[in-house]
C-alpha positions, 0 to 999 in steps of 0.5 A: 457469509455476507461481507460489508467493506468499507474504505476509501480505496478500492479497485480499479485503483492500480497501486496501493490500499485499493489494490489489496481491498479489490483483490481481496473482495474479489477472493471473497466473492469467488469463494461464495460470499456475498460481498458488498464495498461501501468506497468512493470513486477511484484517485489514488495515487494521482490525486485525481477522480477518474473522468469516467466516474463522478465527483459528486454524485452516488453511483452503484455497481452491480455484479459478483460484488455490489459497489456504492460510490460516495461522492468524494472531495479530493483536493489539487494539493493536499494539505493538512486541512486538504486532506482532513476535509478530503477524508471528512468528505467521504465519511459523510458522505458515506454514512447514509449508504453503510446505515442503508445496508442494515435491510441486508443484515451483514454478518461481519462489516470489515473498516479498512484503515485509511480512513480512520473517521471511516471505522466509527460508521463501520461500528455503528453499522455493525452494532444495528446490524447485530454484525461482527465488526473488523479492523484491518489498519494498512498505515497508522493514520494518526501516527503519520499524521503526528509524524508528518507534521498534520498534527501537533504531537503534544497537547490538547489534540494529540492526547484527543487523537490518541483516545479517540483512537485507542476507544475505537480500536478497542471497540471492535472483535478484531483489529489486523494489521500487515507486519508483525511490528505493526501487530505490536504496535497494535497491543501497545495501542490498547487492542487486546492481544487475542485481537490483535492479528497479522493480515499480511499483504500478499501477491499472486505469485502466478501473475508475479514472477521472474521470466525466462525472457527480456522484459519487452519494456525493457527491449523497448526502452533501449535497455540491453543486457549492458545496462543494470536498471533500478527501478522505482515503481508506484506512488510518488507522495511525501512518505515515499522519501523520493528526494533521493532518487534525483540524487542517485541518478545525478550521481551515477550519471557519468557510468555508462552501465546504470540507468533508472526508471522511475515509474508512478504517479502522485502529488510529488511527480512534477518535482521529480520530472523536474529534477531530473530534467536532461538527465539521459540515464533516467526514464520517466514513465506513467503508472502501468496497467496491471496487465503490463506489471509483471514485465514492468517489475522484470525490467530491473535488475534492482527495486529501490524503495527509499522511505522517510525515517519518520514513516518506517514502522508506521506503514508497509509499503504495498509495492514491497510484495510484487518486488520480492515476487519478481525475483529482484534484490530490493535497495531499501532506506530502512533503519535496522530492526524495522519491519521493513528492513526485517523483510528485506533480509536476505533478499536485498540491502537496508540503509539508514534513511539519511545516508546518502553515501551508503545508498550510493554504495550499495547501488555501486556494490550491486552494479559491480557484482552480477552474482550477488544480485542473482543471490539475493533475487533468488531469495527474495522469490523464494520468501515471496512464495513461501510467506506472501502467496495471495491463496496462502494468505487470504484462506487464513483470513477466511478462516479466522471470519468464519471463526469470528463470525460462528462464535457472534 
């Protein structure tokens, strides 16, 4: 099959969308496929370009897979009207280039959601290409921006954002997304039920796993077999909720057994450096290469993933999957019945948002019980294997672009 990508993230982009869209172009292409990405130059999640790839200019990559980069505004801090340019800029941008590859005659032109504006060219190529078209929605983009206030929720603009998403989600063979609630959500969208499907991010359990050794970052940073390290790793932006890791750390300041490593990058990193400036029980850390994620996942003995209330059900956290695979028990701030709190059970603890007093009672409760921790690794490695193996999981969606694709 020739595969047509488009979206605003893509390797070498270590964390989040760009991850799974570079993982999965690369599954793609060594099973055969041509495969093409149509993206912009890496930034994410330090809302920075790389210094080794420009802002303002195309660029073209050529190899197993061939990959147009589109000039890209980014802002130094986002805001709603930041951010909608930013978003804008790289559908513009764009445009010319995804319209470029009808000489190619793909036979199927995959959107990834964000950037929502990006699925309208995707349509619009897929239709002069005479191509099937697919959707994959990693965040509702539009509900988070309701949520986090980007948008008006009433009036004349919301009920305009609403249609336009709804007419284009309508539009296209199939629209995926990585939960079952967010498969729901998807229906209750408009999308037609036999669209509607479940492509679950994965991880690559060989590269992922629980060692038999010391982590050697956790050797190098002093952290010995005494200590019980929690550990928040990836982006630090608004819809992380990271207010309450300061808060934890301060907490737990005076127990000489528990440390934290906050590990990332994003808007809101300077803030968190500075609330938690002459702290000794916390280690800041930069975002880490992928060659040193698995030793950096087995540095904890637990994984935080706090969240915003008003984020819970409109976005999958990414990290969540390398998390399970490590073998680790997850702290989660997740109302009961959402899907992240559904992912977790069994594997770790899920705590309403807000609820500081029960955070810090169920980190008190897994620094006082060794066994409790490894039970609930154990099955956490086990769901990790059993249901988000990267093979598993895109030899499935293989199939179903050779079924769409065979019935054009």
């Amino acid at each position: 099959m020739r595969i047509l990508l488009h979206g605003i993230n893509y390797s070498p982009e270590l964390t989040g969308i760009g991850k799974y869209t570079g993982e999965m172009a690369e599954w793609l292409a060594a099973r055969g496929h041509e495969v093409r990405v149509v993206t912009a130059p890496p930034y994410y999640p330090a809302w920075r370009i790389r210094a080794d790839y420009p802002a303002w200019k195309y660029r073209v990559e050529d190899g197993p897979i061939k990959v147009y980069r589109c000039p890209l505004y980014v802002p130094e801090q986002p805001s709603a009207l930041s951010r909608l340019t930013h978003l804008l800029s790289f559908t513009m941008f764009s445009l010319p280039v995804m319209i470029g590859q009808l000489t190619w005659r793909p036979d199927v032109a995959i959107a990834i959601e964000p950037a929502f504006f990006c699925t309208m060219s995707t349509l619009l190529t897929a239709h002069l290409a005479g191509a099937a078209c697919w959707l994959h929605v990693q965040d509702f983009e539009i509900d988070a921006a309701f949520e986090m206030g980007f948008l008006p929720e009433t009036g004349g603009v919301a009920r305009a954002a609403r249609g336009l998403e709804r007419f284009i989600m309508r539009k296209f063979a199939r629209v995926s997304t990585v939960s079952p609630r967010m498969v729901t959500q998807l229906e209750q969208k408009g999308v037609d039920r036999g669209k509607a499907l479940l492509f679950p991010n994965w991880v690559d359990i060989s590269v992922v796993h629980p060692l038999e050794r010391t982590s050697s970052l956790r050797t190098r940073l002093g952290l010995g077999a005494g200590k019980v390290v929690f550990l928040y790793s990836g982006n630090m932006g608004m819809k992380q909720g990271l207010e309450l890791l300061p808060v934890l750390a301060q907490w737990f300041a005076p127990d000489p057994r528990v440390h934290f490593i906050f590990c990332g990058d994003g808007a809101l990193r300077p803030q968190l450096e500075h609330a938690v400036a002459g702290l000794s029980n916390v280690t800041m850390l930069p975002l880490q290469p992928f060659s040193s994620l698995n030793d950096l996942l087995n540095a904890a003995d637990v994984h935080l993933l706090p969240q915003r209330a008003d984020a819970a059900d409109l976005v999958m956290p990414s990290k969540l999957t390398g998390m399970l695979a490590s073998g680790r028990p997850v702290i989660a701030t997740a109302a009961e019945g959402t899907q992240v709190a559904t992912a977790i059970e069994g594997c770790g603890i899920s705590i309403e948002p807000g609820d500081i007093v029960g955070v810090i009672q169920a980190v008190s409760t897994l620094v006082g019980s060794a066994s409790l921790r490894r039970e609930l690794g154990v099955n956490a490695r086990i769901h990790a294997v059993e249901h988000l193996g990267k093979d598993r999981v895109l030899e499935r969606f293989e199939q179903q672009l050779r079924d769409l694709t065979g019935r054009r």
